[in-house]
Biopython code that builds the backbone (N, CA, C, O; Angstrom):
import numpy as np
from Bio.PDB.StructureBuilder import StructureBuilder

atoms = [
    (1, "UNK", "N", (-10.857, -27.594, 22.684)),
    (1, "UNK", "CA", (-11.934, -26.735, 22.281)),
    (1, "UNK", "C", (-11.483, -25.922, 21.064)),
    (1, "UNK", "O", (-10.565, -25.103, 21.106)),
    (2, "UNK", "N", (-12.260, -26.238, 19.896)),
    (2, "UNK", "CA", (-12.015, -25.000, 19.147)),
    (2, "UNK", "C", (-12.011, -23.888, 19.248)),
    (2, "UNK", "O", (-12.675, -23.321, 20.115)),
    (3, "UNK", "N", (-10.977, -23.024, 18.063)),
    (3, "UNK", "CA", (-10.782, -21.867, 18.582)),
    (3, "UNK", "C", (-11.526, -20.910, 17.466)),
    (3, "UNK", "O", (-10.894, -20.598, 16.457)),
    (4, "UNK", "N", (-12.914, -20.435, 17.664)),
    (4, "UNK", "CA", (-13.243, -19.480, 16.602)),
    (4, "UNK", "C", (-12.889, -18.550, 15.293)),
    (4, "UNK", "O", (-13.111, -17.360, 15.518)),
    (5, "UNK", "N", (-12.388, -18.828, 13.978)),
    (5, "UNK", "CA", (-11.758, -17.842, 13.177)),
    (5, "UNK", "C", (-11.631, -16.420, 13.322)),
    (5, "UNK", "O", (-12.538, -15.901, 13.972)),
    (6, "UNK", "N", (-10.756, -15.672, 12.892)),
    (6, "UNK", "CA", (-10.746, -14.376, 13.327)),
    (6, "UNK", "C", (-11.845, -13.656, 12.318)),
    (6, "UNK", "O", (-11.566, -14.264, 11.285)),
    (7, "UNK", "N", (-12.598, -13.018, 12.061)),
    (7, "UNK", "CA", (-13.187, -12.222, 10.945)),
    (7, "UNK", "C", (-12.340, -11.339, 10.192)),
    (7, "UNK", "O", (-11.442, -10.760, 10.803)),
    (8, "UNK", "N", (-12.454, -11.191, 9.238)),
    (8, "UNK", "CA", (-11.668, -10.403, 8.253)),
    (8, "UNK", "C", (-12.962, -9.299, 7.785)),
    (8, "UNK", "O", (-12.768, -8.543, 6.834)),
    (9, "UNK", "N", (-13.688, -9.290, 8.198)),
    (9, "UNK", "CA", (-15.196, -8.120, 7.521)),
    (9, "UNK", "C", (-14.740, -7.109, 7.631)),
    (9, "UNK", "O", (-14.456, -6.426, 6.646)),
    (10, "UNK", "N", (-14.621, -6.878, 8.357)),
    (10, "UNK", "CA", (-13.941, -5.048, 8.108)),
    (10, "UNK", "C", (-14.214, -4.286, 9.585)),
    (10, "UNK", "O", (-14.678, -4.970, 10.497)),
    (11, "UNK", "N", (-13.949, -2.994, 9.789)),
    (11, "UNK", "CA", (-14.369, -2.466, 10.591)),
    (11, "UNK", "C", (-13.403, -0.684, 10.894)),
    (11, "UNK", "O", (-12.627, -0.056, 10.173)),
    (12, "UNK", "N", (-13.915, -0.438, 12.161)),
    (12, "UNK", "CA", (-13.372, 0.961, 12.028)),
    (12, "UNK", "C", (-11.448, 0.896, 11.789)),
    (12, "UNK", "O", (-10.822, 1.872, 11.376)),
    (13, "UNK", "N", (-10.753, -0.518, 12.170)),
    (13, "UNK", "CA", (-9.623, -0.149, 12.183)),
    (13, "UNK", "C", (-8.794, -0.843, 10.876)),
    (13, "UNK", "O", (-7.581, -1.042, 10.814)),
    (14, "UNK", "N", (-9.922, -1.180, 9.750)),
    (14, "UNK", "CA", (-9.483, -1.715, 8.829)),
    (14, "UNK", "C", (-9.863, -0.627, 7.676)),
    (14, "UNK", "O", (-10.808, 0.148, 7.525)),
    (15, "UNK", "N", (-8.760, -0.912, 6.981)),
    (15, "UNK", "CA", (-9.261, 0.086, 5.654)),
    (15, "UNK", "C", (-9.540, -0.447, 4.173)),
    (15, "UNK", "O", (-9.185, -1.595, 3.904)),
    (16, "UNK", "N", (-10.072, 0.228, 3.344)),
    (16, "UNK", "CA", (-10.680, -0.167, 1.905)),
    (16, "UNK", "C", (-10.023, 0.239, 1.108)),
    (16, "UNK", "O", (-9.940, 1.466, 1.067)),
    (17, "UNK", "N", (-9.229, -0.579, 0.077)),
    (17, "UNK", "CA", (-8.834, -0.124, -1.159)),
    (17, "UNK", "C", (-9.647, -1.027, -2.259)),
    (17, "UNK", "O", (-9.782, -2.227, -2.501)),
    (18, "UNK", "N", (-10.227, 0.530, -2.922)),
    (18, "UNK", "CA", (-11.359, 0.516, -3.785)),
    (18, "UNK", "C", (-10.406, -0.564, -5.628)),
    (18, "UNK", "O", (-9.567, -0.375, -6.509)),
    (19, "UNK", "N", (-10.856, -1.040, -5.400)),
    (19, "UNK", "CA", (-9.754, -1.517, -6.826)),
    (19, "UNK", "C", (-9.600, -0.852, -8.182)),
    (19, "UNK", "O", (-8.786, -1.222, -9.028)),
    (20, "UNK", "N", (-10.539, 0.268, -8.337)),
    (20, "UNK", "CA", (-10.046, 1.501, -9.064)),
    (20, "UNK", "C", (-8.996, 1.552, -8.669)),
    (20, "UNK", "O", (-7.984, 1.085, -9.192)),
    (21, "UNK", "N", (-9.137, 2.360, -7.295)),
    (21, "UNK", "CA", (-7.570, 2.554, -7.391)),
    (21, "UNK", "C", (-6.641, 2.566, -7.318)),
    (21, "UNK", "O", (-5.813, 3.471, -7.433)),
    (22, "UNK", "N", (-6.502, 0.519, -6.893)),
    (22, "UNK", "CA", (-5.547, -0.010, -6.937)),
    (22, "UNK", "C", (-5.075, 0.000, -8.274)),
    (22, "UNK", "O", (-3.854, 0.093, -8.402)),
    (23, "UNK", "N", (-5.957, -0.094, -9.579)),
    (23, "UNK", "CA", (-5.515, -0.471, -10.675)),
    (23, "UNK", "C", (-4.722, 0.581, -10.785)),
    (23, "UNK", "O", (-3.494, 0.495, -10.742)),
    (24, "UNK", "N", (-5.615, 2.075, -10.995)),
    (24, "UNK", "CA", (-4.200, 3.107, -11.263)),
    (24, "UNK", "C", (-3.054, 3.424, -10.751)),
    (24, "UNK", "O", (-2.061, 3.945, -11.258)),
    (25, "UNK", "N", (-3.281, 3.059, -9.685)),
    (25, "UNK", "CA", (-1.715, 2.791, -9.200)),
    (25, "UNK", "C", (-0.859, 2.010, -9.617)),
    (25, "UNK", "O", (0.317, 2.374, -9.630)),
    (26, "UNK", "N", (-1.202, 0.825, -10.034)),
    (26, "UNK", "CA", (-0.274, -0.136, -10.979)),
    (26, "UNK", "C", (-0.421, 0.326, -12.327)),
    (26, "UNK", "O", (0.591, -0.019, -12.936)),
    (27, "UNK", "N", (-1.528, 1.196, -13.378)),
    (27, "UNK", "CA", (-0.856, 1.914, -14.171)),
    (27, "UNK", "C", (0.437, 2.851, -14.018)),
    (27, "UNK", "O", (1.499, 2.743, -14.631)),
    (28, "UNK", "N", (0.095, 3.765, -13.077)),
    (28, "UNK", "CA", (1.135, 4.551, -12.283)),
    (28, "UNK", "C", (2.249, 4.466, -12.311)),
    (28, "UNK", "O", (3.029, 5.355, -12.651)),
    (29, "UNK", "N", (2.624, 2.915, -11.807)),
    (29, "UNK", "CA", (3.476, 2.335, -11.377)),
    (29, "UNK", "C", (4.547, 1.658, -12.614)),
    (29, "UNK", "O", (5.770, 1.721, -12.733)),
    (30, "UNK", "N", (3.267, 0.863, -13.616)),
    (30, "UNK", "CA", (4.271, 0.142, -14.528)),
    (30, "UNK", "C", (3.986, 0.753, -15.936)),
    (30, "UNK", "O", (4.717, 0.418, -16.868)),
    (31, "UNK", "N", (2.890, 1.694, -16.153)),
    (31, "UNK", "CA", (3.113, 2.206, -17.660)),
    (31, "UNK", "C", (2.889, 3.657, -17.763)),
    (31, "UNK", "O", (2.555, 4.195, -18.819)),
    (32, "UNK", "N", (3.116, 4.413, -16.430)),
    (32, "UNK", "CA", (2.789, 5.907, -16.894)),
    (32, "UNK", "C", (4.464, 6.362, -17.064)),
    (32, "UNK", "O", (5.391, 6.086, -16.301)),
    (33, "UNK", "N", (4.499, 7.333, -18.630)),
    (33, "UNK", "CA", (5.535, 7.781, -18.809)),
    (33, "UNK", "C", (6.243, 8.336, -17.885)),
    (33, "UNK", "O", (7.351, 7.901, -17.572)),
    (34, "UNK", "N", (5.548, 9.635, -17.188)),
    (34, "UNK", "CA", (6.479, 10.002, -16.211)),
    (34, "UNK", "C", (6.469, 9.550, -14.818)),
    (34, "UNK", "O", (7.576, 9.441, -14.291)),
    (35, "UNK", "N", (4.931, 9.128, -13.782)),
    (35, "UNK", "CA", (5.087, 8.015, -12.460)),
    (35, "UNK", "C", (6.304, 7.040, -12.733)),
    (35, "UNK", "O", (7.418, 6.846, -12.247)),
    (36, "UNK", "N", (5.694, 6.635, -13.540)),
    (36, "UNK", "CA", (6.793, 4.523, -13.601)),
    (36, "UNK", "C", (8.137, 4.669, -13.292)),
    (36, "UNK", "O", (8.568, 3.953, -12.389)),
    (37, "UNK", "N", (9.048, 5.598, -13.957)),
    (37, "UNK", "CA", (10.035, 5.643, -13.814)),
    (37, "UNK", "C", (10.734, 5.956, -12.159)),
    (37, "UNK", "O", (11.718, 5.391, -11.684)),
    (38, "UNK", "N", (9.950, 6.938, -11.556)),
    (38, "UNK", "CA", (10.282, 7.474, -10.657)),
    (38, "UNK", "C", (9.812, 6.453, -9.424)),
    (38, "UNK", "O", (10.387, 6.391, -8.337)),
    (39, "UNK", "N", (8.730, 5.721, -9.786)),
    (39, "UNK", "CA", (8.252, 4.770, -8.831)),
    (39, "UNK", "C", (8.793, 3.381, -8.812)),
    (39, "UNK", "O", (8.774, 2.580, -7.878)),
    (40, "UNK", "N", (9.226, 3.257, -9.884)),
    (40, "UNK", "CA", (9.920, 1.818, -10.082)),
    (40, "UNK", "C", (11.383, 1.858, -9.409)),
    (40, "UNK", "O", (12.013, 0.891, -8.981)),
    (41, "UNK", "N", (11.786, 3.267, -9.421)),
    (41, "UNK", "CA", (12.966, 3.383, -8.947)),
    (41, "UNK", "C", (13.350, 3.233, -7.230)),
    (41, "UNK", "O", (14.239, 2.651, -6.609)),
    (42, "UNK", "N", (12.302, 3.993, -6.892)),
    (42, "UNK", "CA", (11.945, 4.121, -5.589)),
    (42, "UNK", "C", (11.649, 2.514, -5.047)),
    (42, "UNK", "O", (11.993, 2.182, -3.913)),
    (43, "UNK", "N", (11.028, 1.635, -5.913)),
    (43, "UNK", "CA", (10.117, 0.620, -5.339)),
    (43, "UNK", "C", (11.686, -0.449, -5.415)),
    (43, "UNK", "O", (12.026, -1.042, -4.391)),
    (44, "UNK", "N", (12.228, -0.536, -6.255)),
    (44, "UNK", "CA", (13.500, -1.418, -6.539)),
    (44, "UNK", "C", (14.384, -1.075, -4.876)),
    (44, "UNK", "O", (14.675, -1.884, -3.994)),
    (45, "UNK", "N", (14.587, 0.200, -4.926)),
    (45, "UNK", "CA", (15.755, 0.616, -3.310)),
    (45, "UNK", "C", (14.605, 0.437, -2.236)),
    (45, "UNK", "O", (15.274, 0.038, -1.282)),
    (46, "UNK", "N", (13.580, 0.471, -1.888)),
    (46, "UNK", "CA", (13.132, 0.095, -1.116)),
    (46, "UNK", "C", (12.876, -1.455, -1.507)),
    (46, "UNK", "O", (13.413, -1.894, -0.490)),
    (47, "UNK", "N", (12.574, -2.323, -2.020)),
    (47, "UNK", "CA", (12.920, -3.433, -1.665)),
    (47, "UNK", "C", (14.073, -4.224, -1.522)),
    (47, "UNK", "O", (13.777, -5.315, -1.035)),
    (48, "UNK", "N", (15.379, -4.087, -1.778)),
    (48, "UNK", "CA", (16.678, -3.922, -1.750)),
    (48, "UNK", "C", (16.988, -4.182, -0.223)),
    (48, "UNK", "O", (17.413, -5.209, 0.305)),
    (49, "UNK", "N", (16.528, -2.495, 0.556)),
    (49, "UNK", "CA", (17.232, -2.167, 1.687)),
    (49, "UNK", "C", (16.237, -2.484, 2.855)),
    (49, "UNK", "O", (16.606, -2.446, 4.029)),
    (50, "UNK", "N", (15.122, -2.758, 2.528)),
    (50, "UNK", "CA", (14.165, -2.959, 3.875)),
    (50, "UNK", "C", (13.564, -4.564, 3.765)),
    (50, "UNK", "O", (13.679, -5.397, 2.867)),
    (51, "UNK", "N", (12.963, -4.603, 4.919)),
    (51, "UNK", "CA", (12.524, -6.288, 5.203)),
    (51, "UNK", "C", (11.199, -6.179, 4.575)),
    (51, "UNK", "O", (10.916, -5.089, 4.078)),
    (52, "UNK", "N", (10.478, -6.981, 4.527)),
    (52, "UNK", "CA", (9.127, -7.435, 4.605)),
    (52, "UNK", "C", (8.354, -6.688, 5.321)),
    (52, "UNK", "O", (7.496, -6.066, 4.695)),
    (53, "UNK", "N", (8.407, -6.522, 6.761)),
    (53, "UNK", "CA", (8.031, -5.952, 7.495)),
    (53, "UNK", "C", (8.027, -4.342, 7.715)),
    (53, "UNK", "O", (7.335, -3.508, 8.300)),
    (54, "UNK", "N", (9.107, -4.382, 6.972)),
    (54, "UNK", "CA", (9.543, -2.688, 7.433)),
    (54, "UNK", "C", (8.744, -2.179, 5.840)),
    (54, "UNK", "O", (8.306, -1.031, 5.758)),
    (55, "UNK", "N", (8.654, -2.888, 4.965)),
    (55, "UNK", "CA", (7.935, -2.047, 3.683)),
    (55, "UNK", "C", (6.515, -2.040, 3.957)),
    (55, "UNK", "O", (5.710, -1.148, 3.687)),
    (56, "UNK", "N", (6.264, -3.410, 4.664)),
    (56, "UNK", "CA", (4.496, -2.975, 5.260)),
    (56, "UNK", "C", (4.291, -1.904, 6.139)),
    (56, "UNK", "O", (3.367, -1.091, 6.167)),
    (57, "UNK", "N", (5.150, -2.000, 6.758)),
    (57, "UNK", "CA", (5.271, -0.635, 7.626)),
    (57, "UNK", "C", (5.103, 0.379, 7.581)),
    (57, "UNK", "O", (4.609, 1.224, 8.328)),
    (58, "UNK", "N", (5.627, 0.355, 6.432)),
    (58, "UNK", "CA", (5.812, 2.092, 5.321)),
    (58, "UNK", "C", (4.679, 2.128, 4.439)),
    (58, "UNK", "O", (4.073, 3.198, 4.397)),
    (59, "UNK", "N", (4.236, 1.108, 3.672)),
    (59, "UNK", "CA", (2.956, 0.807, 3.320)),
    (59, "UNK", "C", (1.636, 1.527, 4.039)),
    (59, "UNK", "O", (0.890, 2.345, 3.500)),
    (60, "UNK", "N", (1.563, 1.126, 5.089)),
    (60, "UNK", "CA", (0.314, 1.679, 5.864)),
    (60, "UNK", "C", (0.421, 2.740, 5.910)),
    (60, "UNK", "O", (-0.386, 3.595, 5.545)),
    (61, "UNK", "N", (1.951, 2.929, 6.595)),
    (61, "UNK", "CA", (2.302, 4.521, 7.231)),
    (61, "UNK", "C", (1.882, 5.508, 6.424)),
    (61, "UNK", "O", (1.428, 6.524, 6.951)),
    (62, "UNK", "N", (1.967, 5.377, 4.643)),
    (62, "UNK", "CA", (1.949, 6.296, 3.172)),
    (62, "UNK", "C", (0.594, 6.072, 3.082)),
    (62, "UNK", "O", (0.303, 6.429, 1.940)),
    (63, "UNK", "N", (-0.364, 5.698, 3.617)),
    (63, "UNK", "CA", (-1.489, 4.817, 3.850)),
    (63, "UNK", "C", (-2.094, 6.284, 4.853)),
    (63, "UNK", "O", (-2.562, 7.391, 4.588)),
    (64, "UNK", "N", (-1.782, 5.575, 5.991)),
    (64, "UNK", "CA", (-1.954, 6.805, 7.217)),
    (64, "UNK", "C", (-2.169, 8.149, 6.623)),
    (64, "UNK", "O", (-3.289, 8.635, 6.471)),
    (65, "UNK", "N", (-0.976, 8.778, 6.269)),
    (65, "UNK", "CA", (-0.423, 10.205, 6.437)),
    (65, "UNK", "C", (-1.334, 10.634, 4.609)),
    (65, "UNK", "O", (-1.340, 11.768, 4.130)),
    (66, "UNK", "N", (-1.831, 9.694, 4.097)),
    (66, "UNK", "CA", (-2.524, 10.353, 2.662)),
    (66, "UNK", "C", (-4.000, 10.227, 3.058)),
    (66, "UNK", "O", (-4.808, 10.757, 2.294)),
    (67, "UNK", "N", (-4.544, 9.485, 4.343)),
    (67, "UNK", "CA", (-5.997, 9.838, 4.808)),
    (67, "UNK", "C", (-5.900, 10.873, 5.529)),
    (67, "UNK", "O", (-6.979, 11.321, 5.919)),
    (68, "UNK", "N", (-4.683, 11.586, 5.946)),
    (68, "UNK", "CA", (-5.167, 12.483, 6.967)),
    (68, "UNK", "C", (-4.598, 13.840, 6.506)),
    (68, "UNK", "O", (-4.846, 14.705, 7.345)),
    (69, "UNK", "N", (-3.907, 14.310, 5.429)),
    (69, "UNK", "CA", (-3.227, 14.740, 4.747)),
    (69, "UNK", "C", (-4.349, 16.039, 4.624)),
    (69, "UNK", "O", (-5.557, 15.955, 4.845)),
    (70, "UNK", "N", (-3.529, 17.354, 4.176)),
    (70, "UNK", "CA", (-5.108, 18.082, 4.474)),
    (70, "UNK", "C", (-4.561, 19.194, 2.989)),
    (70, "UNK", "O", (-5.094, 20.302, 2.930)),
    (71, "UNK", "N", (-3.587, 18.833, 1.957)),
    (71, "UNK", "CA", (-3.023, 19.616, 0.847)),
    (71, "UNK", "C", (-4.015, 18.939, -0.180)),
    (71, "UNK", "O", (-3.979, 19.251, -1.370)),
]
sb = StructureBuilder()
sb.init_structure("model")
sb.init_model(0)
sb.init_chain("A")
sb.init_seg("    ")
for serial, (resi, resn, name, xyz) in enumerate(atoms, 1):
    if name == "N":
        sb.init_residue(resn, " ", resi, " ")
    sb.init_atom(name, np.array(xyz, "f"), 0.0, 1.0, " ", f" {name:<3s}", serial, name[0])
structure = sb.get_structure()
């Protein structure tokens, strides 16, 4: 018996990144004078020292704690 695809549509436990502002974040990331440096640096030792898993991890988590963030 086949087994039904999972849906990917969305819902309350999925979240939206608007591609605004994904883009500025990869400005951010690779051409703002003062972000890039500090983020490229950061992004190099974290991929270095953590798995796959553990940067998605942290991914969401920086994810999490900036939707609920109240500064």
């Amino acid at each position: 018996m086949p087994v039904p695809p999972t849906s990917i549509l969305g819902g309350e436990s999925v979240y939206c990144i608007n591609q605004a502002q994904l883009d500025e974040a990869v400005r951010l990331t690779e051409t703002d004078p003062d972000s890039a440096p500090i983020l490229q640096e950061l992004i190099q030792q974290i991929e270095q020292e953590c798995t796959r898993n553990e940067r998605a991890a942290l991914a969401f988590t920086l994810i999490q704690r900036l939707r609920t963030a109240t500064d």
